[in-house]
Backbone and ligand atoms as CSV (ligand in chain L), in Angstrom:
chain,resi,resn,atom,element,x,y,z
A,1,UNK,N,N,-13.859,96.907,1.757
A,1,UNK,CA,C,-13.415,95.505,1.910
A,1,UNK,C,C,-14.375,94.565,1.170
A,2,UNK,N,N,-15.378,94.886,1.520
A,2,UNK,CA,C,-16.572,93.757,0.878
A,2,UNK,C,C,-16.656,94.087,-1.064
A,3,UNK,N,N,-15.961,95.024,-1.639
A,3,UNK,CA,C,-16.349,95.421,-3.049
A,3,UNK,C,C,-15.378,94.499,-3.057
A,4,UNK,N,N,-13.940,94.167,-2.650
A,4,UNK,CA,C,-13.073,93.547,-2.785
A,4,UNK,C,C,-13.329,91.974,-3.485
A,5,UNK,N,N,-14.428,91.820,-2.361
A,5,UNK,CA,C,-14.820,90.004,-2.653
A,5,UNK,C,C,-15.688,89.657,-4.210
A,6,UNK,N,N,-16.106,91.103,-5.077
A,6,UNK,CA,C,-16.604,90.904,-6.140
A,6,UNK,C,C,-17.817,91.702,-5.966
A,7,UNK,N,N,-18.393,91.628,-7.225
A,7,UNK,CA,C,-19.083,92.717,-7.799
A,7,UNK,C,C,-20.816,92.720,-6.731
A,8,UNK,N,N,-21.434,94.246,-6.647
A,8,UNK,CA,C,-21.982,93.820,-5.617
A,8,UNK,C,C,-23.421,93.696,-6.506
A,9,UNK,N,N,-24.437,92.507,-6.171
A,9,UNK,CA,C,-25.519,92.366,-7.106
A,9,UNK,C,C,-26.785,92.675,-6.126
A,10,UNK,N,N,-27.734,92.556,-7.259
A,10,UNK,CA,C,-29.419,93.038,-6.617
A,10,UNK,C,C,-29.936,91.693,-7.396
A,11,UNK,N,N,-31.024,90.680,-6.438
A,11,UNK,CA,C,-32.027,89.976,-6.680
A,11,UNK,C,C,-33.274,90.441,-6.927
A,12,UNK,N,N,-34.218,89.564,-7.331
A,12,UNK,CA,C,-35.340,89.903,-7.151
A,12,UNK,C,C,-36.204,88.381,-6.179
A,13,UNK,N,N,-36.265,88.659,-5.277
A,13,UNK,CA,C,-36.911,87.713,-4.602
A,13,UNK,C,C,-38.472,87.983,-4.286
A,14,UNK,N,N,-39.602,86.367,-4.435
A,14,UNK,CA,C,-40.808,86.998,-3.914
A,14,UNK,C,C,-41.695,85.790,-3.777
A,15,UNK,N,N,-41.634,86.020,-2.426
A,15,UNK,CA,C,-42.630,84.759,-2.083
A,15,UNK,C,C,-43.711,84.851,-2.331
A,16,UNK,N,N,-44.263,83.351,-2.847
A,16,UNK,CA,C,-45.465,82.851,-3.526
A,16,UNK,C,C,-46.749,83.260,-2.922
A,17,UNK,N,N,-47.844,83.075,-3.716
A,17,UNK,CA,C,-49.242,83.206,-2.943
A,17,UNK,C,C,-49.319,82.130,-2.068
A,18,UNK,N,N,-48.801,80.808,-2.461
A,18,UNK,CA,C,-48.872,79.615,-1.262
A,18,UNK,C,C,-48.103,80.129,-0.232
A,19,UNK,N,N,-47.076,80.360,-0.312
A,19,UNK,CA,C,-45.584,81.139,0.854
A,19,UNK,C,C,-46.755,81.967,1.479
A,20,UNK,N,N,-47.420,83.263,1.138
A,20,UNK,CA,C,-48.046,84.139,2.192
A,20,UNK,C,C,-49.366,83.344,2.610
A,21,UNK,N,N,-50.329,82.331,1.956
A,21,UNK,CA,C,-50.801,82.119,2.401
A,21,UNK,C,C,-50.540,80.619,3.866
A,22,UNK,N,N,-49.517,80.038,3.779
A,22,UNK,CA,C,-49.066,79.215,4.845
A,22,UNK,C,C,-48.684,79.929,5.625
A,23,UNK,N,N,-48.215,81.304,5.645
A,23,UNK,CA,C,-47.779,81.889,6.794
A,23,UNK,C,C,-45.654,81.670,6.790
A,24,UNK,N,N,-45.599,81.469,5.910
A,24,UNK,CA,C,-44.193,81.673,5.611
A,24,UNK,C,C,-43.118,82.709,5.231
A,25,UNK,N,N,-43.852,83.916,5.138
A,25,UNK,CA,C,-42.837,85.150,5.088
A,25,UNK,C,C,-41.844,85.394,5.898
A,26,UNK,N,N,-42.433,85.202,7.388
A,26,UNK,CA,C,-41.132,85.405,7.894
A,26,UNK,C,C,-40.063,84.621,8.010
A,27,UNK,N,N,-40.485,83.157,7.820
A,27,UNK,CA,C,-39.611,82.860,7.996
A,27,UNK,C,C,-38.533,82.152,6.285
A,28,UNK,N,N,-39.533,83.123,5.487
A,28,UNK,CA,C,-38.543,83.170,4.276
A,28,UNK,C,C,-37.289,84.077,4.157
A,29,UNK,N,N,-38.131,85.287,4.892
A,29,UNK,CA,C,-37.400,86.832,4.609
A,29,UNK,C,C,-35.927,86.747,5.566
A,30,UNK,N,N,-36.612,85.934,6.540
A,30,UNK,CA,C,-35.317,85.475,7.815
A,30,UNK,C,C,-33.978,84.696,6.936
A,31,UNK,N,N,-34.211,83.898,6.262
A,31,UNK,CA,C,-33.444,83.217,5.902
A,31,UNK,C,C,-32.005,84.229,4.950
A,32,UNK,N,N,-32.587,84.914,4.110
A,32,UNK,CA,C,-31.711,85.695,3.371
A,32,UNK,C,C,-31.086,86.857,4.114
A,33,UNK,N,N,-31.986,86.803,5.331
A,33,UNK,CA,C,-31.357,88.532,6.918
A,33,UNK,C,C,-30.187,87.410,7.066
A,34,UNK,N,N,-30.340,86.148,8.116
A,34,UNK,CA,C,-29.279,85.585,8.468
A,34,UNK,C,C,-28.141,85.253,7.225
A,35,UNK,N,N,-28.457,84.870,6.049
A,35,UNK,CA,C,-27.066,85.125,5.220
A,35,UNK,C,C,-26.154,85.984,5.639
A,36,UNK,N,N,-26.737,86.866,5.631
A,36,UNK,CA,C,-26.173,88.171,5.446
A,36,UNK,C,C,-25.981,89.581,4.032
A,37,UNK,N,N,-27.448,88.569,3.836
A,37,UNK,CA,C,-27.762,90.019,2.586
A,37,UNK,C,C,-28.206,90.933,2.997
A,38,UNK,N,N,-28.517,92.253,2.282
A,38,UNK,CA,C,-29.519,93.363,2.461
A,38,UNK,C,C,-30.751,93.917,2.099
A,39,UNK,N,N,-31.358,93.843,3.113
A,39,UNK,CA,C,-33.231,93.990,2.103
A,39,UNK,C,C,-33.072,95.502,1.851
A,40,UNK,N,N,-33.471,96.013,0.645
A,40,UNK,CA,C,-33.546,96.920,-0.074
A,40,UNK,C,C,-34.534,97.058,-0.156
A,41,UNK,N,N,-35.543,96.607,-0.885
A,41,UNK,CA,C,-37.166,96.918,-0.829
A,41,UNK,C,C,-38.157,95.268,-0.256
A,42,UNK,N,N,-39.176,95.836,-0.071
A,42,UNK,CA,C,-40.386,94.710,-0.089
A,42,UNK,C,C,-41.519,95.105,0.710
A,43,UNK,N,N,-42.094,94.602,-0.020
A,43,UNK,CA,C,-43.937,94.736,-0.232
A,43,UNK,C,C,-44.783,93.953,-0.562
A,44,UNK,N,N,-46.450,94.052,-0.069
A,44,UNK,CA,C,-47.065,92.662,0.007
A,44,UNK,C,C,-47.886,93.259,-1.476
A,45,UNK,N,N,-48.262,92.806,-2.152
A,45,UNK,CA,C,-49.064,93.023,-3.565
A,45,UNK,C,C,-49.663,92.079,-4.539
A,46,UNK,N,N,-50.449,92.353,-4.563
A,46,UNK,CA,C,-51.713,91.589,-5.625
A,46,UNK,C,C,-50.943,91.651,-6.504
A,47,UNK,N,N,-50.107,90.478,-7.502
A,47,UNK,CA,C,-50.035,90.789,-8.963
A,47,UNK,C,C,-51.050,91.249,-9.964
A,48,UNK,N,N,-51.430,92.147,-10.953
A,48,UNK,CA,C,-51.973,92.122,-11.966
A,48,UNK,C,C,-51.680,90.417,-12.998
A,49,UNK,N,N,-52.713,90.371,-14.186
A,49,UNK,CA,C,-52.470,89.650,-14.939
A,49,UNK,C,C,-50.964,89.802,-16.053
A,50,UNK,N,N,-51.523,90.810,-16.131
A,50,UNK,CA,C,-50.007,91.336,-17.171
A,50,UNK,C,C,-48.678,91.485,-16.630
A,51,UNK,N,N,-48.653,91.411,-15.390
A,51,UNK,CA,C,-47.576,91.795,-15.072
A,51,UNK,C,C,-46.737,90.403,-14.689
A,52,UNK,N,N,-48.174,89.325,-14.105
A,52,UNK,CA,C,-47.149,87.997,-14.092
A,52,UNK,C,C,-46.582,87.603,-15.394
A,53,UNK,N,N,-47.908,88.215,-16.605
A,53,UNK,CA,C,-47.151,87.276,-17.701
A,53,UNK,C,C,-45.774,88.077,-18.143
A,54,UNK,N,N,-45.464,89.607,-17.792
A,54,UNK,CA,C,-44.309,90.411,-18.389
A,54,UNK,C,C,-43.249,89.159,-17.322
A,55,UNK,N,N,-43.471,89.245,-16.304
A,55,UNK,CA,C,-42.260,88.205,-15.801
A,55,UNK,C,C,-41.658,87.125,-16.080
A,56,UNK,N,N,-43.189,86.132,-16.253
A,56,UNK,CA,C,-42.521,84.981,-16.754
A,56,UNK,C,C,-42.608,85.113,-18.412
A,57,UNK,N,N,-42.163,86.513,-19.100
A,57,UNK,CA,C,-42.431,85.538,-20.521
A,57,UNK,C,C,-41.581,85.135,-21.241
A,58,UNK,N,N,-40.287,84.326,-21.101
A,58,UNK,CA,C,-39.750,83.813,-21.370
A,58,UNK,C,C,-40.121,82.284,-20.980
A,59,UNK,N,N,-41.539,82.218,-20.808
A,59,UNK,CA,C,-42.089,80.448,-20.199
A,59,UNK,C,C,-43.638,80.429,-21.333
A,60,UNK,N,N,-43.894,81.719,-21.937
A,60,UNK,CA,C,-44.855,81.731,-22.473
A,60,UNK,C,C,-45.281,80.669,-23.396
A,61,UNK,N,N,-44.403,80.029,-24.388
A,61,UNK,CA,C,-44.671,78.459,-24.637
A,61,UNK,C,C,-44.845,77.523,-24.370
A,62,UNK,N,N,-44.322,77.637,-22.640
A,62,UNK,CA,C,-44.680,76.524,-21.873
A,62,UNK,C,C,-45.976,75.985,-21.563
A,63,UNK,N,N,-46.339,74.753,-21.713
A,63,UNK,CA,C,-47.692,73.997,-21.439
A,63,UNK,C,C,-48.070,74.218,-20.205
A,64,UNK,N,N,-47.661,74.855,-18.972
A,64,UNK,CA,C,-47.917,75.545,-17.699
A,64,UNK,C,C,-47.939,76.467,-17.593
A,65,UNK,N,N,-47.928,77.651,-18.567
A,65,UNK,CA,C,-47.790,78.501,-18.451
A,65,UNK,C,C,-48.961,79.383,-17.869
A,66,UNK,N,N,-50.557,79.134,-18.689
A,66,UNK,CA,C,-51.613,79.248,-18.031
A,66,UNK,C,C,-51.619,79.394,-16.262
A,67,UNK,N,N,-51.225,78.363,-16.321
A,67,UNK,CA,C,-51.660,77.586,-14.487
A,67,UNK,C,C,-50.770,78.255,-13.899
A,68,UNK,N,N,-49.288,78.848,-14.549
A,68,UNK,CA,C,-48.519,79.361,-13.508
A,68,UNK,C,C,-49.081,81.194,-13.964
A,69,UNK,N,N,-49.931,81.559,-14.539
A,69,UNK,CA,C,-50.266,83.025,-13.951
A,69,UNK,C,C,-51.309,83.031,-13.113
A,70,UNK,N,N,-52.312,81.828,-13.343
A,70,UNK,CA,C,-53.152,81.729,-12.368
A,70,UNK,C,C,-52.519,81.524,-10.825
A,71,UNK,N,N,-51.675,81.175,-11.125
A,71,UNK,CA,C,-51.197,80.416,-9.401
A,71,UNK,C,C,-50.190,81.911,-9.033
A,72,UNK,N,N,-49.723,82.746,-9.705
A,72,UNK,CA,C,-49.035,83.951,-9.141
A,72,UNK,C,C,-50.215,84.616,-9.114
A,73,UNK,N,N,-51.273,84.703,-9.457
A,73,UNK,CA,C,-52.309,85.912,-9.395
A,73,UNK,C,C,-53.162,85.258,-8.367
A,74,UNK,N,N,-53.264,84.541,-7.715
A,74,UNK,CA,C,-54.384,84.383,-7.023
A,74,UNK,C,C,-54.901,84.508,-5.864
A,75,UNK,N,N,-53.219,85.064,-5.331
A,75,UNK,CA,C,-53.471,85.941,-3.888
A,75,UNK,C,C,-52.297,86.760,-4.022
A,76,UNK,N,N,-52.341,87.785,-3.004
A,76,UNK,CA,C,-50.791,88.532,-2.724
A,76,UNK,C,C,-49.685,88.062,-2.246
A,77,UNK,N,N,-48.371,88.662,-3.194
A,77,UNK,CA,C,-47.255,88.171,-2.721
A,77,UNK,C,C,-46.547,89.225,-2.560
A,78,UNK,N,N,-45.290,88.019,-2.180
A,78,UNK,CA,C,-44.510,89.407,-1.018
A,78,UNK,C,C,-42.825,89.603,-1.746
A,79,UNK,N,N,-43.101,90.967,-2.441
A,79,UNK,CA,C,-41.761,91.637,-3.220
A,79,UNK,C,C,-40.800,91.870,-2.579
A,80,UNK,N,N,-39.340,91.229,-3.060
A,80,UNK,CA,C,-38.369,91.578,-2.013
A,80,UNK,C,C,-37.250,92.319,-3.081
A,81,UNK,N,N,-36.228,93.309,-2.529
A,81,UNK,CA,C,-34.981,93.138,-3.356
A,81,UNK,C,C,-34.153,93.134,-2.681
A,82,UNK,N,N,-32.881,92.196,-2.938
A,82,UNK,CA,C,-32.078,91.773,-2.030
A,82,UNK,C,C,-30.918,92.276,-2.650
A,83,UNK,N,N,-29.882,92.567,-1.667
A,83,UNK,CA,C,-28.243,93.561,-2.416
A,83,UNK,C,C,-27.275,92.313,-1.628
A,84,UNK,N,N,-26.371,92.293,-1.899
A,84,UNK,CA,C,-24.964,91.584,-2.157
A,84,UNK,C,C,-23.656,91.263,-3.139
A,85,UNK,N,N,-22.645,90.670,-2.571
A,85,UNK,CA,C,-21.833,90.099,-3.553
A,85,UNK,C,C,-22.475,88.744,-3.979
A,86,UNK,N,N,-22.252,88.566,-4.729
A,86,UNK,CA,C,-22.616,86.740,-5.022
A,86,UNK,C,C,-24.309,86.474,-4.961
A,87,UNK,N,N,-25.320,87.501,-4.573
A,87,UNK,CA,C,-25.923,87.578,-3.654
A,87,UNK,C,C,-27.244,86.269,-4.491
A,88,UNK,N,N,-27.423,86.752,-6.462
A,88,UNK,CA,C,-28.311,86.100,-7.295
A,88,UNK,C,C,-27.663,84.370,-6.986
A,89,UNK,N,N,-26.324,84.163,-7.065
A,89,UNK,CA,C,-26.306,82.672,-6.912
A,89,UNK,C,C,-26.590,81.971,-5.912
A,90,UNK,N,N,-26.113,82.895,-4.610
A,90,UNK,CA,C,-27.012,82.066,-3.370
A,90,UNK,C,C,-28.193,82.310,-3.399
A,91,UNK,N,N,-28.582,83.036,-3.504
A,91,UNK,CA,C,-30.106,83.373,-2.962
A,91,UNK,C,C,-30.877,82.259,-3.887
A,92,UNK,N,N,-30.115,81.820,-4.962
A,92,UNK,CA,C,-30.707,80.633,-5.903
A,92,UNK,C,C,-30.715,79.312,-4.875
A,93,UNK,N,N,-29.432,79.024,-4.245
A,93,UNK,CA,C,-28.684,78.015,-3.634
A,93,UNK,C,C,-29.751,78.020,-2.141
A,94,UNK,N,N,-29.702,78.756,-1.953
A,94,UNK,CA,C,-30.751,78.977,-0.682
A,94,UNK,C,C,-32.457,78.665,-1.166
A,95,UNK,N,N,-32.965,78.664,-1.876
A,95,UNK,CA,C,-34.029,78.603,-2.480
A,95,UNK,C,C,-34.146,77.140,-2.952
A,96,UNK,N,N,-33.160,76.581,-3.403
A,96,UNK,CA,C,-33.205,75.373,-4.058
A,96,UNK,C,C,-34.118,75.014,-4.831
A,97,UNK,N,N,-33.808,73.450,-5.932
A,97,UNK,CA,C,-34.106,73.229,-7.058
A,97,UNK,C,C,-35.566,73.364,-7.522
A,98,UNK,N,N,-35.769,74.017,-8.587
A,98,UNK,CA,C,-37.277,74.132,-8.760
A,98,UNK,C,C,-38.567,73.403,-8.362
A,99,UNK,N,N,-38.063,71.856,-8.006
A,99,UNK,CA,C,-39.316,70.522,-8.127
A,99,UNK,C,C,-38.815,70.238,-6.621
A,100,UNK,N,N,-39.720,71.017,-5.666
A,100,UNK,CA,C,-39.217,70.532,-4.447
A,100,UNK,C,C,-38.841,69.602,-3.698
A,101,UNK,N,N,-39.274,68.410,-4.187
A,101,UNK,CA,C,-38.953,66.659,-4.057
A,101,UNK,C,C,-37.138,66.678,-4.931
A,102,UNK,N,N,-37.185,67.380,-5.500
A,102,UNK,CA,C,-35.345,67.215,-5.826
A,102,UNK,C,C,-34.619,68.579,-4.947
A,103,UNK,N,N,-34.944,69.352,-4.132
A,103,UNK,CA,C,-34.713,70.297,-3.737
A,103,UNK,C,C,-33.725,69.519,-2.366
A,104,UNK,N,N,-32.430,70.231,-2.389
A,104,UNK,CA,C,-31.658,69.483,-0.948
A,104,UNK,C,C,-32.534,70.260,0.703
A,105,UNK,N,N,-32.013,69.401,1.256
A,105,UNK,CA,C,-32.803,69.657,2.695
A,105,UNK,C,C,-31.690,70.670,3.503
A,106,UNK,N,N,-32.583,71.643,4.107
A,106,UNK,CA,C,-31.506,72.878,4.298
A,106,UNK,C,C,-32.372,74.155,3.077
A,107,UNK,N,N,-32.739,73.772,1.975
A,107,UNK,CA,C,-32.962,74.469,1.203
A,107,UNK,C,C,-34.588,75.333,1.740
A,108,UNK,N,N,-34.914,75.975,1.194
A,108,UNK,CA,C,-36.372,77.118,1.549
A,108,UNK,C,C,-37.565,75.408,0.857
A,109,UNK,N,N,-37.275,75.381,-0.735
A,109,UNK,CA,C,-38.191,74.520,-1.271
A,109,UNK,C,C,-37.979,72.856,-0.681
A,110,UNK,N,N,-36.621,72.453,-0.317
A,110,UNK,CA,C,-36.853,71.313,0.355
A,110,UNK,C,C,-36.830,71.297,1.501
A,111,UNK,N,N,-37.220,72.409,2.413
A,111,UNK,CA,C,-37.789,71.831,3.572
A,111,UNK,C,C,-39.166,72.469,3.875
A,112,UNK,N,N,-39.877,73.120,2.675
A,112,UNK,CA,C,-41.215,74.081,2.945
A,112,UNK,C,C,-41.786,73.236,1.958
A,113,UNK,N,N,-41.401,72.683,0.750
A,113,UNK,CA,C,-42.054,72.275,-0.577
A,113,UNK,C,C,-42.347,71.326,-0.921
A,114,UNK,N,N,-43.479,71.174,-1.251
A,114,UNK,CA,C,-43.507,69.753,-2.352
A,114,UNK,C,C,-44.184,69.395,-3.461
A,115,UNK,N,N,-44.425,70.090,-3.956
A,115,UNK,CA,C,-44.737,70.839,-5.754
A,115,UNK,C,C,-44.084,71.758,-6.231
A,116,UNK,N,N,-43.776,71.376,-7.686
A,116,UNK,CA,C,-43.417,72.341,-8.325
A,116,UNK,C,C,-44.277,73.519,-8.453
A,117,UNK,N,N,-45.317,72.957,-9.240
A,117,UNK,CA,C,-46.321,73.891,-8.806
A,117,UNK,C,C,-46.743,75.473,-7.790
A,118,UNK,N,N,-46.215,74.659,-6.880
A,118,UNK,CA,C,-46.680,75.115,-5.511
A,118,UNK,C,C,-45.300,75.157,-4.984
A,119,UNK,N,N,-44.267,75.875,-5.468
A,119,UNK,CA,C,-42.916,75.885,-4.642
A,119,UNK,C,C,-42.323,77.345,-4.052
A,120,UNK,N,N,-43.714,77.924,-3.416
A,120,UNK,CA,C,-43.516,79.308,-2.330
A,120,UNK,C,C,-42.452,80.204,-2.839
A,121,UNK,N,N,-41.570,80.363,-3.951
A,121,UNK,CA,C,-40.719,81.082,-3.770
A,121,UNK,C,C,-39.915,81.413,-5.148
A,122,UNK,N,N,-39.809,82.322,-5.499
A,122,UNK,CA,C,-38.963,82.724,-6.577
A,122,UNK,C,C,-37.909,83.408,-6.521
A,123,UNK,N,N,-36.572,83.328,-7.312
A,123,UNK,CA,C,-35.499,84.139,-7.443
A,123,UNK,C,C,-34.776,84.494,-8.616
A,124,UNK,N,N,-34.149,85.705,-8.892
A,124,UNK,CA,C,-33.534,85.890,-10.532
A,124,UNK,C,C,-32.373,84.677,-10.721
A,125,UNK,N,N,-32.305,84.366,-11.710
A,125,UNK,CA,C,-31.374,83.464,-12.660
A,125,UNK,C,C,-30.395,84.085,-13.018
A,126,UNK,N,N,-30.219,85.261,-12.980
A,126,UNK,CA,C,-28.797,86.190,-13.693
A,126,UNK,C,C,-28.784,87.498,-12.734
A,127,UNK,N,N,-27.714,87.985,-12.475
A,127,UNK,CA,C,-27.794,89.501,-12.003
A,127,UNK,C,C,-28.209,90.660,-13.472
A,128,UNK,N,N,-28.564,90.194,-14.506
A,128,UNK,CA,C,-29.179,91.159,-15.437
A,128,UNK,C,C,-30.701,91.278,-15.452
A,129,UNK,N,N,-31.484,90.094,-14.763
A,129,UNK,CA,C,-32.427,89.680,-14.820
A,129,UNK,C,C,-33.143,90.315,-13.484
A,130,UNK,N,N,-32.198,89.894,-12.406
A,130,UNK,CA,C,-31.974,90.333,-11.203
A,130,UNK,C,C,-32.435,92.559,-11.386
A,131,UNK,N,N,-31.464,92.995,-12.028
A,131,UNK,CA,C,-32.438,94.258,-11.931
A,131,UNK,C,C,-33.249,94.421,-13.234
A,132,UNK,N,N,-33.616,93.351,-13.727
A,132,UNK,CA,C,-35.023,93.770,-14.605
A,132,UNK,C,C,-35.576,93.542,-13.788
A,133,UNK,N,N,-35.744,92.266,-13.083
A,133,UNK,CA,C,-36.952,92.248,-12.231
A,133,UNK,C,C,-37.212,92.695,-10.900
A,134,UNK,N,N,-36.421,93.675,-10.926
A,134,UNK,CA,C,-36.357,94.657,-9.520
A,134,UNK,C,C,-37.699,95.733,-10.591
A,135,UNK,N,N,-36.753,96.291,-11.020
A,135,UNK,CA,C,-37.670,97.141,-12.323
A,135,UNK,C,C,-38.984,96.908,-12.563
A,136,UNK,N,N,-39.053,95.920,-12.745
A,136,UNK,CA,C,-40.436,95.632,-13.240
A,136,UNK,C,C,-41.609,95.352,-11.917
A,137,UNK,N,N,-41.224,95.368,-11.023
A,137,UNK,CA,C,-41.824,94.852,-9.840
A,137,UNK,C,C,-41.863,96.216,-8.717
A,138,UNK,N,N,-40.764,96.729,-8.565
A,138,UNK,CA,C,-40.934,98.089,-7.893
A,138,UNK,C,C,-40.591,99.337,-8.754
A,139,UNK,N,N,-41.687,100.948,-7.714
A,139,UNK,CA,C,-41.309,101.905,-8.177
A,139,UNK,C,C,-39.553,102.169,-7.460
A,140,UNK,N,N,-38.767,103.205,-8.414
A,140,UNK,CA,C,-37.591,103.384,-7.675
A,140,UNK,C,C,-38.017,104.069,-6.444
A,141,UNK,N,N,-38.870,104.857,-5.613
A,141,UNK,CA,C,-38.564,105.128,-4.539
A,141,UNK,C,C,-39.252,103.880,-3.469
A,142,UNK,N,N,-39.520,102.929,-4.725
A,142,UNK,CA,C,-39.424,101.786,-3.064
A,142,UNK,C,C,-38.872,100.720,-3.020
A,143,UNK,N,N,-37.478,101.696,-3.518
A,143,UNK,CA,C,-36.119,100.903,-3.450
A,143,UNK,C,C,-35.300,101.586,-2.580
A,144,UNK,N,N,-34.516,101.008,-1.253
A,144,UNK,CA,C,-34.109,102.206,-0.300
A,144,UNK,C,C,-32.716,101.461,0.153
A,145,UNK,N,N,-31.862,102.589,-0.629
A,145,UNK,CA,C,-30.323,102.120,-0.113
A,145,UNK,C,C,-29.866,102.716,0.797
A,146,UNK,N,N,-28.951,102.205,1.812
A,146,UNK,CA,C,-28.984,101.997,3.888
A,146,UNK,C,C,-27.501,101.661,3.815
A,147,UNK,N,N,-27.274,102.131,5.018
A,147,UNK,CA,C,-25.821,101.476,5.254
A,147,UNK,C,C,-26.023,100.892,6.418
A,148,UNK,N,N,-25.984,99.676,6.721
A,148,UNK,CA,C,-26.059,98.779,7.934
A,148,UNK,C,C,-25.147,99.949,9.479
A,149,UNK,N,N,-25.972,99.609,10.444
A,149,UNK,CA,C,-25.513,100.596,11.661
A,149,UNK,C,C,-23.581,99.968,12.196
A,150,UNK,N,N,-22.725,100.742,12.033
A,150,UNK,CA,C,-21.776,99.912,12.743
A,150,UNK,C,C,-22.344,99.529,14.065
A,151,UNK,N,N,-21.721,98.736,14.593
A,151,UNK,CA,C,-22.255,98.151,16.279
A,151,UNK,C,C,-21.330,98.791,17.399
A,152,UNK,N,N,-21.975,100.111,17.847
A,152,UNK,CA,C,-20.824,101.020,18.522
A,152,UNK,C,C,-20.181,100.392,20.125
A,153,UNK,N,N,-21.347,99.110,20.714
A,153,UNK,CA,C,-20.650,98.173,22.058
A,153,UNK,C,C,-19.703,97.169,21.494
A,154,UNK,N,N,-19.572,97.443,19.710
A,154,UNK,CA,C,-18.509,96.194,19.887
A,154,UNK,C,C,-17.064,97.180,19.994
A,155,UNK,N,N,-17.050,98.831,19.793
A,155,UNK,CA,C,-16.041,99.427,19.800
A,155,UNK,C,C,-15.437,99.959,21.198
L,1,LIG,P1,P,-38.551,80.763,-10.305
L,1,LIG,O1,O,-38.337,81.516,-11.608
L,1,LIG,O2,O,-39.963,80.837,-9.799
L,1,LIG,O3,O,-37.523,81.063,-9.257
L,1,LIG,O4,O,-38.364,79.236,-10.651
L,1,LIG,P2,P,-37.203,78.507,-11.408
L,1,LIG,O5,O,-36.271,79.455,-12.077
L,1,LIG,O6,O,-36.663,77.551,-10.402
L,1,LIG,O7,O,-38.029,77.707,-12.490
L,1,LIG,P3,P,-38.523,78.070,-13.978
L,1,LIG,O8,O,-38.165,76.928,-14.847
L,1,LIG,O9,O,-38.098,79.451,-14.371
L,1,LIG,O10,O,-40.084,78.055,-13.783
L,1,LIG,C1,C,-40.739,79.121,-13.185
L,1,LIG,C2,C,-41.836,78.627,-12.294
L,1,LIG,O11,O,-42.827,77.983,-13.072
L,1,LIG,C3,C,-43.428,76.954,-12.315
L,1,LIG,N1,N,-43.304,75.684,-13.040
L,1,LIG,N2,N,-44.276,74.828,-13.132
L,1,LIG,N3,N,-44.010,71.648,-14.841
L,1,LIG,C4,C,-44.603,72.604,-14.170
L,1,LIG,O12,O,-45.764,72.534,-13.804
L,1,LIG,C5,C,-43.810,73.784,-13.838
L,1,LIG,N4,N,-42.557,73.995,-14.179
L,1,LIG,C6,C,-42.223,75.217,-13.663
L,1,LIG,C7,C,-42.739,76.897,-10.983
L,1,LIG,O13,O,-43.484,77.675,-10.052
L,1,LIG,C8,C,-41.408,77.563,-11.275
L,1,LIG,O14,O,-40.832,78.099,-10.105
């Protein structure tokens, strides 16, 4: 029934070094359980240097670019991969707009954020991107596909 509603995608979600250091994981990771997506993998991890810049380097010209590997490297963050239909556009929609002062309220960045800078939280832009950066971030065995329990008191 659910392949029905469209194609089923993988994110890459991962809260910031600010996100773990405020103490916001759980109640980041909560937000995408109550959707109703599926956590597939996640893990707490020190980025390397190289590996923030393999992520963002499509920002590598950017005049922030510096400051934003320093600011992913400077404590551990927390790797998620998330499965669904639709799952990369909400999980965008849920996350809201990059500059947390334009971010709607309801959103992770406008009601946790208020720097860009400093906006706790990242998500893929494309479902192609979505499993590169599953890829690039986890090994495959700590990626773990589950079939949610049916609920046998509702039968
Ligand atoms: P993300 O990839 O982290 O989900 O963010 P995004 O798509 O909303 O934003 P993007 O334009 O891809 O930028 C990536 C991250 O770089 C930092 N940034 N700093 N002007 C600045 O100082 C500036 N602009 C962007 C943010 O952490 C942004 O999330």
């Amino acid at each position: 029934l659910i392949a029905s509603l469209g194609e089923i995608e993988q994110t890459y979600i991962m809260v910031k070094p600010d996100g773990v250091q405020r103490g916001l994981v759980g109640e980041i990771i909560s937000r995408f359980e109550k959707k109703g997506f599926k956590l597939t993998g996640l893990k707490l991890f020190q980025c390397p240097k190289d590996l923030a810049e393999e992520h963002y380097k499509d920002l590598k010209a950017k005049p922030f670019f510096p400051k934003l590997i320093d600011y992913i490297t400077s404590g551990p963050v927390v790797c998620m991969a998330w499965e669904g239909v639709g799952v990369v556009a909400s999980a965008r929609k849920l996350i809201g707009s990059t500059d947390p002062l334009q971010a709607e309220p309801g959103t992770i960045r406008g009601d946790l954020a208020v720097q860009t800078g400093r906006n706790v939280v990242h998500g893929s832009d494309s479902p192609e991107n979505g499993k590169r950066e599953i890829a690039l971030w986890f090994n495959e065995n700590e990626i773990n596909q589950w079939t949610p329990a049916q609920a046998p008191w509702l039968r």
